[in-house]
C-alpha positions in Angstrom: 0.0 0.0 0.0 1.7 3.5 -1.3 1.8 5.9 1.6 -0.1 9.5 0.8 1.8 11.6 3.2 4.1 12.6 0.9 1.1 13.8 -1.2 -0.3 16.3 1.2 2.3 19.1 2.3 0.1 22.0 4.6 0.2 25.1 3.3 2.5 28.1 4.9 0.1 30.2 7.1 0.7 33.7 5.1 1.1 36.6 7.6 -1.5 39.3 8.0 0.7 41.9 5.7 1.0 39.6 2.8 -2.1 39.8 0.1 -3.0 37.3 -2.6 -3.4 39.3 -5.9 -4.2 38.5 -9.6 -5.4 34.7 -8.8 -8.4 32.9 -10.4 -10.2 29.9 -9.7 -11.3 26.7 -12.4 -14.6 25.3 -11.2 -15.6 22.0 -13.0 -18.6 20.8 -14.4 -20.7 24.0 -14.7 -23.9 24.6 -17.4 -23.1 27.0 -19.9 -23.5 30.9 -19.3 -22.8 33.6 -17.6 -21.8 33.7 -13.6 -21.4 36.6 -11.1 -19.4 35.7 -7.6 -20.1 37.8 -4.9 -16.9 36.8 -2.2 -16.5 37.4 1.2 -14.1 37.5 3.7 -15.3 34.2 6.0 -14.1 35.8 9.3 -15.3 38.9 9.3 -18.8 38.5 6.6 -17.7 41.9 4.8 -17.9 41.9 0.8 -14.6 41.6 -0.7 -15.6 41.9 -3.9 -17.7 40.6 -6.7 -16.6 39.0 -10.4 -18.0 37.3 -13.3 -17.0 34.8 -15.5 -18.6 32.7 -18.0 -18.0 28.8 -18.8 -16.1 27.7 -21.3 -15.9 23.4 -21.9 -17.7 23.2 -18.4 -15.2 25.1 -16.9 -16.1 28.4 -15.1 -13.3 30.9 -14.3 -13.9 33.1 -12.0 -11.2 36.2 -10.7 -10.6 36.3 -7.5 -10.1 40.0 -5.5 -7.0 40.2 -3.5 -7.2 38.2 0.0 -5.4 37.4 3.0 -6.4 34.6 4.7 -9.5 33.3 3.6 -12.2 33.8 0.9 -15.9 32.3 0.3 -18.2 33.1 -2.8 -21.6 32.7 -3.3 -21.8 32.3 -6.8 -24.8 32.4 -8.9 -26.2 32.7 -12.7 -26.3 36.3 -14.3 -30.3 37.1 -14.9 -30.7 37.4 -18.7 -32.8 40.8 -19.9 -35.3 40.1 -21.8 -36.6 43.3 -23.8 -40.2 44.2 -23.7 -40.8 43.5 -20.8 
């Protein structure tokens, strides 16, 4: 039996000065269209920002704002505008 522990390496705990910038995330197996992600900061519930992205091959990409610690999105389909009405 292979051992996994050399699989799984914990990630260095960034400091409080230090800010993530310019990242993105992949997210699998998504319908086609267009998405809007509306992200928080976990700890404290304030918006950190809000992105869109649309799928391409299943795959949504989404930009993520700059972050320190943590991050949460509540992502959720752009309403289409339908004229006339």
């Amino acid at each position: 039996m292979a051992s996994h522990s050399s699989a799984w390496r914990p990630q260095r705990k960034l400091s409080g000065t230090v800010a993530l910038v310019n990242q993105t995330v992949k997210l699998a197996d998504w319908p086609a269209g267009k998405f809007t992600a509306c992200w928080f900061d976990p700890r404290t519930g304030e918006v950190a920002g809000k992105t869109e992205g649309t799928t391409k091959d299943a795959t949504l990409t989404l930009a993520i704002p700059p972050f320190r610690d943590d991050l949460a999105a509540i992502v959720t389909p752009v309403a289409i505008k339908r004229s006339g009405k």
